[in-house]
C-alpha positions as CSV (number, residue, x, y, z in Angstrom):
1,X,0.0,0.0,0.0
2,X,1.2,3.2,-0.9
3,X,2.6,5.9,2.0
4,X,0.0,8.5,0.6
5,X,-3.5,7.3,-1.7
6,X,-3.0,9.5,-4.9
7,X,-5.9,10.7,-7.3
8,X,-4.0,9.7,-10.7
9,X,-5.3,10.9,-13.8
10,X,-4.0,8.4,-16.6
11,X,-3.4,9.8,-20.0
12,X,-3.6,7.6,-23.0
13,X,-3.9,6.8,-26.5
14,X,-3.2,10.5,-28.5
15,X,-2.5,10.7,-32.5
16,X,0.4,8.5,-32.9
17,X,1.9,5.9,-34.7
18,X,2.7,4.9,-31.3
19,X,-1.5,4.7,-30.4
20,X,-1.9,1.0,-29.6
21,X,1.4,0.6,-27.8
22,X,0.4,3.3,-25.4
23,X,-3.2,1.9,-24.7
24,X,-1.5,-1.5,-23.5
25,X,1.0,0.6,-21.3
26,X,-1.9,2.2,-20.1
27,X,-4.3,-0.8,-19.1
28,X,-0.8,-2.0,-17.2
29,X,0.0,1.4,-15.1
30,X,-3.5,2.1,-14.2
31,X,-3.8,-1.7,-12.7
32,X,-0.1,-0.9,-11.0
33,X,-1.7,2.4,-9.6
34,X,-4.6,0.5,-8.5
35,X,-2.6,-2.5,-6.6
36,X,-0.5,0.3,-4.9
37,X,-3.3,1.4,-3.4
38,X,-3.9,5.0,-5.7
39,X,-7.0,6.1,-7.2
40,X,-7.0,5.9,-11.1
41,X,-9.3,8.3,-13.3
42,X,-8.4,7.3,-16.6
43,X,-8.4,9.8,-19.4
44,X,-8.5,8.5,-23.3
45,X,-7.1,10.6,-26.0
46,X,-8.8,9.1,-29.9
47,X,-6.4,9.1,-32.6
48,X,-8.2,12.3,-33.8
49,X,-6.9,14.0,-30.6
50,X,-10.6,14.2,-29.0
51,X,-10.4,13.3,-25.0
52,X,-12.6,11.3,-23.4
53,X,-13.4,10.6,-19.4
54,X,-16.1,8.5,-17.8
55,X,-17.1,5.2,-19.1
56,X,-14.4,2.7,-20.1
57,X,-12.3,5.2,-22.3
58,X,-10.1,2.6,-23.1
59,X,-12.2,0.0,-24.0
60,X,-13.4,2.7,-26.2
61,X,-10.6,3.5,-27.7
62,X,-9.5,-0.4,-28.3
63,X,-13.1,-0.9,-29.6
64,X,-13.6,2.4,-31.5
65,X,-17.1,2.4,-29.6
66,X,-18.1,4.9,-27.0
67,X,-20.4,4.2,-24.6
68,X,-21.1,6.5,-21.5
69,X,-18.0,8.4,-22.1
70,X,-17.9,12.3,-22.7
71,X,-15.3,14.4,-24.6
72,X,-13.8,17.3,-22.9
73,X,-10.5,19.1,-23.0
74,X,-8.1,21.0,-20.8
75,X,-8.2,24.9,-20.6
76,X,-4.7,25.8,-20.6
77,X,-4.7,28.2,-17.9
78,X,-4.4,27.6,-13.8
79,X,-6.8,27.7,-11.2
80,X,-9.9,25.8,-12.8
81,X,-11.1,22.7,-12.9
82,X,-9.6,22.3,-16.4
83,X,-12.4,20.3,-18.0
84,X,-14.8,21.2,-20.2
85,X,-17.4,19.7,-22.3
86,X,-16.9,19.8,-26.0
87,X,-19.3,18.8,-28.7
88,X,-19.1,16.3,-31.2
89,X,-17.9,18.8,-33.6
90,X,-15.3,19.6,-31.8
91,X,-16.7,23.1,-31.3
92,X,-15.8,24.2,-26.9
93,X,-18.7,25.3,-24.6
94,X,-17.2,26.8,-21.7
95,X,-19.6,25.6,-19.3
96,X,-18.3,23.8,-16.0
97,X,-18.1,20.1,-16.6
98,X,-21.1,18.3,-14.7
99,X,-20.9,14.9,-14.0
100,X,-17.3,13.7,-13.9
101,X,-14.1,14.3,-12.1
102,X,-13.0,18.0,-12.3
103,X,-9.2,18.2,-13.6
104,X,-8.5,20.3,-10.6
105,X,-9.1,17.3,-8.3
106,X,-6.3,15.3,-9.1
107,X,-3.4,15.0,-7.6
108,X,-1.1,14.6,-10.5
109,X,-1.4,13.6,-14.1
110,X,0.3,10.5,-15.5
111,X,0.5,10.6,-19.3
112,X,1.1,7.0,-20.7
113,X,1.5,8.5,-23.8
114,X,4.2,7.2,-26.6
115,X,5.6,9.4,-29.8
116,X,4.2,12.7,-31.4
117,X,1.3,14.8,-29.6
118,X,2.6,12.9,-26.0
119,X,6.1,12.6,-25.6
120,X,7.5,15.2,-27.5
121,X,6.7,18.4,-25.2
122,X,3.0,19.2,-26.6
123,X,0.9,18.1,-24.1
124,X,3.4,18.6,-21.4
125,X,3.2,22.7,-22.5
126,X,-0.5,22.6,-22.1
127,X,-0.2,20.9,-18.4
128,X,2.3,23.8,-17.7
129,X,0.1,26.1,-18.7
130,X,-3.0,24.6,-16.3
131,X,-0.6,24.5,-13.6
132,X,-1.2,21.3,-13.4
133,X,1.5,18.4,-12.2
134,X,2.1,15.6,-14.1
135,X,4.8,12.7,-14.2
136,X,8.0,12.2,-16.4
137,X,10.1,15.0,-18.5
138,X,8.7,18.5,-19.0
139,X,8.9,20.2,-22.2
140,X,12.3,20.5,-22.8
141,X,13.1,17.2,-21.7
142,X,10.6,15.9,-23.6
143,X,11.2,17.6,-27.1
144,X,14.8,16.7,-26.8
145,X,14.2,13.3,-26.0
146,X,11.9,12.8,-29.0
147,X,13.7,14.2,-31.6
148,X,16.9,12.0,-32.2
149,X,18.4,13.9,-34.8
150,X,18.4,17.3,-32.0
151,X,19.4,14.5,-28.9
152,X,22.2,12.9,-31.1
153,X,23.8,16.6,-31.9
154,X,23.5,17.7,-27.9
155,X,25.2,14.2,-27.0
156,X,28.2,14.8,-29.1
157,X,28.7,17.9,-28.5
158,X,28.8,17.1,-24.7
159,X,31.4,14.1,-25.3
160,X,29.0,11.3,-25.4
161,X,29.8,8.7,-27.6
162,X,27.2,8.2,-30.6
163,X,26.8,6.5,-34.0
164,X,27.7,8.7,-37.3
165,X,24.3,10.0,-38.8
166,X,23.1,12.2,-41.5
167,X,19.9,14.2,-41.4
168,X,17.2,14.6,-43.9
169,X,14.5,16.7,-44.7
170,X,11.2,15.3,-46.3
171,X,10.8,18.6,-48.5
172,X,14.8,17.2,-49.6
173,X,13.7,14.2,-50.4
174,X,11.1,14.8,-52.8
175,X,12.6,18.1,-54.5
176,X,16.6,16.2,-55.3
177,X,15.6,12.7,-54.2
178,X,19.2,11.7,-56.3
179,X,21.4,13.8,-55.0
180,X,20.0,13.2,-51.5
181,X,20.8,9.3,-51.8
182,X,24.6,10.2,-53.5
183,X,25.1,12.3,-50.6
184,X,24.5,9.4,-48.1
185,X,26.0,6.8,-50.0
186,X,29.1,9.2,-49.8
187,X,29.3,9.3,-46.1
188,X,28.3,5.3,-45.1
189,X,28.4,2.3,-46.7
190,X,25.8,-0.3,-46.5
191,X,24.1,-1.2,-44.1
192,X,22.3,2.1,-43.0
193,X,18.9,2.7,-40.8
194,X,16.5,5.7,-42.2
195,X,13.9,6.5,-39.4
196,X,12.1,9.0,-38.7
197,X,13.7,11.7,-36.3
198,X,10.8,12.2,-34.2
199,X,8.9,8.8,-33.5
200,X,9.3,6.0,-31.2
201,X,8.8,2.3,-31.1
202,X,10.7,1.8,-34.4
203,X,7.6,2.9,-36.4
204,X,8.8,4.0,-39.8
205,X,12.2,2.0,-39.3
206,X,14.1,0.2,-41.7
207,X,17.2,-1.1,-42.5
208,X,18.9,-0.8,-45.9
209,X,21.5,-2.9,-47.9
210,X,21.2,-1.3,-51.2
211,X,20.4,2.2,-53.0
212,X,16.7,0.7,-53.7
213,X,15.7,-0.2,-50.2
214,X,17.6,3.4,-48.8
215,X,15.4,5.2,-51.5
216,X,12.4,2.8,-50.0
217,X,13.1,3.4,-46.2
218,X,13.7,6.8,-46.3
219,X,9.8,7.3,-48.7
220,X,8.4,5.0,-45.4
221,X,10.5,7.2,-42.7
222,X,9.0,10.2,-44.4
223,X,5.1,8.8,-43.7
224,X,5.6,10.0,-40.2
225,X,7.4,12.9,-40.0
226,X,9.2,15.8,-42.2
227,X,12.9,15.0,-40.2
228,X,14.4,12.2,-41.3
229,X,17.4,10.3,-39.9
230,X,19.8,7.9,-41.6
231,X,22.1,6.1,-39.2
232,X,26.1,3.9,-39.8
233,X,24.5,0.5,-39.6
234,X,26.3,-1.0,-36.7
235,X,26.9,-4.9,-35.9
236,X,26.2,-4.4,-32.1
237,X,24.3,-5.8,-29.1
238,X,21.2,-4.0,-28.1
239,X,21.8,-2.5,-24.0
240,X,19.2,-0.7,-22.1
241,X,19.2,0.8,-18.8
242,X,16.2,2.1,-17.1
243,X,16.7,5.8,-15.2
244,X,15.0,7.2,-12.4
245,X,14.8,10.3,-10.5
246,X,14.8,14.1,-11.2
247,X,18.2,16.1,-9.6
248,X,20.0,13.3,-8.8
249,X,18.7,10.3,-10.9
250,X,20.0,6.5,-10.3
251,X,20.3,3.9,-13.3
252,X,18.5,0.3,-12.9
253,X,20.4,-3.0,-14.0
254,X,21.3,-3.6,-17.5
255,X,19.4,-5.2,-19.7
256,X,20.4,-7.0,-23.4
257,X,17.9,-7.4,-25.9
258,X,18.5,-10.3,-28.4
259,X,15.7,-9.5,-31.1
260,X,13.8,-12.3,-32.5
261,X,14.1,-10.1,-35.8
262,X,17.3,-9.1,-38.1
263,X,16.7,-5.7,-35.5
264,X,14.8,-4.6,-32.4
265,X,11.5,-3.3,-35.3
266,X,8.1,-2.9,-34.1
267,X,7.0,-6.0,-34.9
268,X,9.8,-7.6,-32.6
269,X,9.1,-5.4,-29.5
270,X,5.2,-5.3,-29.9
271,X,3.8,-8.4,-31.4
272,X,6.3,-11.0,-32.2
273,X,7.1,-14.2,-29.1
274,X,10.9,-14.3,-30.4
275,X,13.0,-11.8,-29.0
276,X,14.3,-12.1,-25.5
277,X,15.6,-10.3,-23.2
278,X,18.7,-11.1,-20.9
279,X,18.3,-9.3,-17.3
280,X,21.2,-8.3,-16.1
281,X,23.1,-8.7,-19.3
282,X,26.5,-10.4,-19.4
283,X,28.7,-7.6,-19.9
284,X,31.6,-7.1,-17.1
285,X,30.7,-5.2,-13.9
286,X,33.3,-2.7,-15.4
287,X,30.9,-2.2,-18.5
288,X,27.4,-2.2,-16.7
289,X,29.0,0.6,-14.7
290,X,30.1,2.8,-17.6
291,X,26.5,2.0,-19.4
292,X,24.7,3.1,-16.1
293,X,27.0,6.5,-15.9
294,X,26.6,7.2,-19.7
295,X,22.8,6.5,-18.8
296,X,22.4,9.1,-16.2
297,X,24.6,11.3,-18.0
298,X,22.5,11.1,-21.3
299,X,19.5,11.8,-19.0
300,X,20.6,15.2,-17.6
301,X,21.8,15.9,-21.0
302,X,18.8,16.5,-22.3
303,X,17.0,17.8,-18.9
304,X,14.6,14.7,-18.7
305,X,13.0,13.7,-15.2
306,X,11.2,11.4,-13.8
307,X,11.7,8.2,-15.5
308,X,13.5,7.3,-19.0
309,X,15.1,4.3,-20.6
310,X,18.2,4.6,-22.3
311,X,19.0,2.9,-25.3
312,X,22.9,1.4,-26.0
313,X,24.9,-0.3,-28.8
314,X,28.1,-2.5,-28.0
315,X,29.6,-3.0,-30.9
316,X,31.0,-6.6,-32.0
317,X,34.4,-6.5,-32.7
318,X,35.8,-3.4,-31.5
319,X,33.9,-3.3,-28.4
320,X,32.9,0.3,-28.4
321,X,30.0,1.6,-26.7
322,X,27.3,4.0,-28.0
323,X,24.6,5.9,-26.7
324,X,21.8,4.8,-29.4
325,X,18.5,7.5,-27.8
326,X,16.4,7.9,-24.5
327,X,12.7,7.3,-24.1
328,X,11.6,9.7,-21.8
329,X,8.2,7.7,-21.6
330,X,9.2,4.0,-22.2
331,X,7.4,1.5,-22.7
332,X,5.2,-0.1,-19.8
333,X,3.9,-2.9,-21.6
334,X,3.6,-6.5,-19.5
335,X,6.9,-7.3,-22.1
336,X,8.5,-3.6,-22.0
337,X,12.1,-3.6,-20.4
338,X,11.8,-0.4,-18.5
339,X,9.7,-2.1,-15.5
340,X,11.1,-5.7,-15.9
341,X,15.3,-3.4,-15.4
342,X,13.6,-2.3,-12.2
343,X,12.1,-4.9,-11.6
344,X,15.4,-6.9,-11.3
345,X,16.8,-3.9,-9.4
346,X,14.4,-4.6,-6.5
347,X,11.8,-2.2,-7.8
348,X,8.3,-3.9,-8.3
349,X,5.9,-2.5,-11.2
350,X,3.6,-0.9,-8.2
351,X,6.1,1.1,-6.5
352,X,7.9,2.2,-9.8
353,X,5.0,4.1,-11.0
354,X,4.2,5.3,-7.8
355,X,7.5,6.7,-7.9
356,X,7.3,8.3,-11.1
357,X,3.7,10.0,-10.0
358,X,6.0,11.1,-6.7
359,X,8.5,12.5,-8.8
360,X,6.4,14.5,-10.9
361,X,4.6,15.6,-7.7
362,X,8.3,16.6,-6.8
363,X,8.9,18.2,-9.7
364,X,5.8,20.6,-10.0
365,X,6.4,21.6,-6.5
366,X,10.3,22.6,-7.2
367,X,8.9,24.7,-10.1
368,X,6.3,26.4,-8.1
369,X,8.5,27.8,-6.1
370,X,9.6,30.3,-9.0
371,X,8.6,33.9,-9.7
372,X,6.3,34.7,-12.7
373,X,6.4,38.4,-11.7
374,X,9.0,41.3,-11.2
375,X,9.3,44.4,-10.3
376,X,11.5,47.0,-10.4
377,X,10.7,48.1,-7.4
378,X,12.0,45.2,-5.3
């Protein structure tokens, strides 16, 4: 049982290629919440971006049926209830919300949300803006942790060691798309990942061996957004460490992942029985140290908080190590690494994501403490 009963308010769904995978994260935190003894209030967001409380919003959202649940949305200003109703046609009516939990009755927000419109700094602007505390990175945190292209740049510049990429624009592609693929096949040779810069879950992912399958991955990569990544393919294992904390954040075990897949893709991670995962990895107690430091150092890096997992390649051969990206909210799937790493650090699922609602309790109540007016006076 937890040391205080929290009123949760659990975010999922949102428009994202990354949809499905946070509505099983969900359904697992809000049961975690609920054995640790917190109040859940779950809050679905459709792919079209509408919100929806009461009911079962996420068997709504996994059927595509509503039932007794009612949109509403968030005013983006403090000291409401932040609710209201909105209609079918999406047009607000500024009326109090009747009939369902007001916003302002929650203790803190926990947004199990994965990719664009979630975990990229969007909806955590609007929560600042309702004063309203909520759990894992703020904005900053969370738009550097989502795009890799912005995170890979920041790493190297602080010393971190990372892969060799080149960056794309969408617009690029389409206007020269020849010169575009010379220009890569210049600075790697095959094989190369194209991804998209800001997405998740390893939607929009490929690898390529040839000019064809580069042209191919980077058309797929550009389906999901207008920054495009191509990566040095690298003959590596797959590392991941789970962090935890805000100011002075700690690193979990770590974790191998032997992908039942020629890579870690979607399909591997989400729906596939055949990858595995080796907890604690068999690496030297030398190496897991210098993973968990990179780890934590990647983490303050780009100002995340709260909870992240941290993604690593050891390469075969040479043995050199490389910070691959964060997820600044991971996965929290019954399969997902991020709670099994804590798990086998002595952390059980129900008191990590009481935890993380702590921290972003923490958080919002460090950030309070600062001026929003002045004076010249004073």
């Amino acid at each position: 049982m937890a040391k205080r009963r929290l009123r949760v308010g659990v975010l999922f769904g949102g428009r994202s290629g990354e949809h499905q995978v946070s509505l099983q994260s969900a359904r697992a935190v809000m049961n975690a919440l609920r054995e640790a003894g917190h109040e859940v209030v779950p809050i679905g967001i459709t792919p079209e971006g509408r919100w929806l409380v009461g009911g079962d919003p996420l068997e709504a959202l996994l059927s595509g049926e509503r039932t007794s649940e009612r949109p509403v949305s968030m005013l983006p200003q403090p000291g409401s209830s932040g609710l209201v109703p909105v209609r079918d046609d999406g047009e607000s009516r500024l009326e109090p919300y009747a009939g369902g939990p007001p916003m302002g009755s929650l203790d803190v927000l926990f947004p199990v949300l994965h990719g664009t419109y979630g975990e990229d700094g969007t909806v955590q602007g609007l929560f600042d803006l309702a004063a309203v505390p909520y759990a894992g990175a703020g904005v900053l945190g969370s738009a550097l942790g989502m795009d890799k292209a912005v995170q890979k740049t920041l790493w190297r510049g602080l010393g971190l060691p990372v892969t060799d990429f080149v960056q794309v624009s969408r617009r690029q592609l389409e206007r020269e798309p020849e010169p575009v693929l010379d220009a890569i096949e210049r600075a790697f040779v095959y094989p190369v990942f194209a991804k998209p810069a800001n997405l998740g879950s390893s939607v929009g992912v490929s690898k390529a061996a040839s000019r064809e399958q580069l042209r191919e991955g980077l058309h797929t990569a550009a389906l999901y957004d207008s920054k495009l990544l191509v990566e040095r393919g690298v003959d590596a294992r797959e590392l991941e460490v789970g962090v935890l904390g805000n100011d002075a954040p700690i690193a979990s075990v770590v974790g191998e992942i032997l992908p039942g897949a020629e890579f870690y893709d979607y399909r591997a991670k989400y729906i596939d029985s055949g990858s595995l995962a080796i907890i604690p990895a068999d690496i030297s107690t030398e190496l897991a140290a210098e993973v968990q430091r990179l780890a934590v150092s990647a983490f303050k890096a780009v100002d995340a908080s709260g909870c992240a997992r941290v993604d690593f390649f050891l390469e075969r051969g040479s043995g050199r190590l490389y910070v691959n990206e964060i997820n600044t909210m991971p996965g929290f799937t019954e399969i997902s690494m991020y709670p099994k790493l804590w798990e086998a650090s002595g952390v059980s699922f129900a008191e990590l994501v009481t935890r993380i609602a702590e921290l972003g309790l923490e958080r919002f109540e460090e950030r309070a403490r600062n001026r929003t007016d002045y004076s010249v006076d004073e």
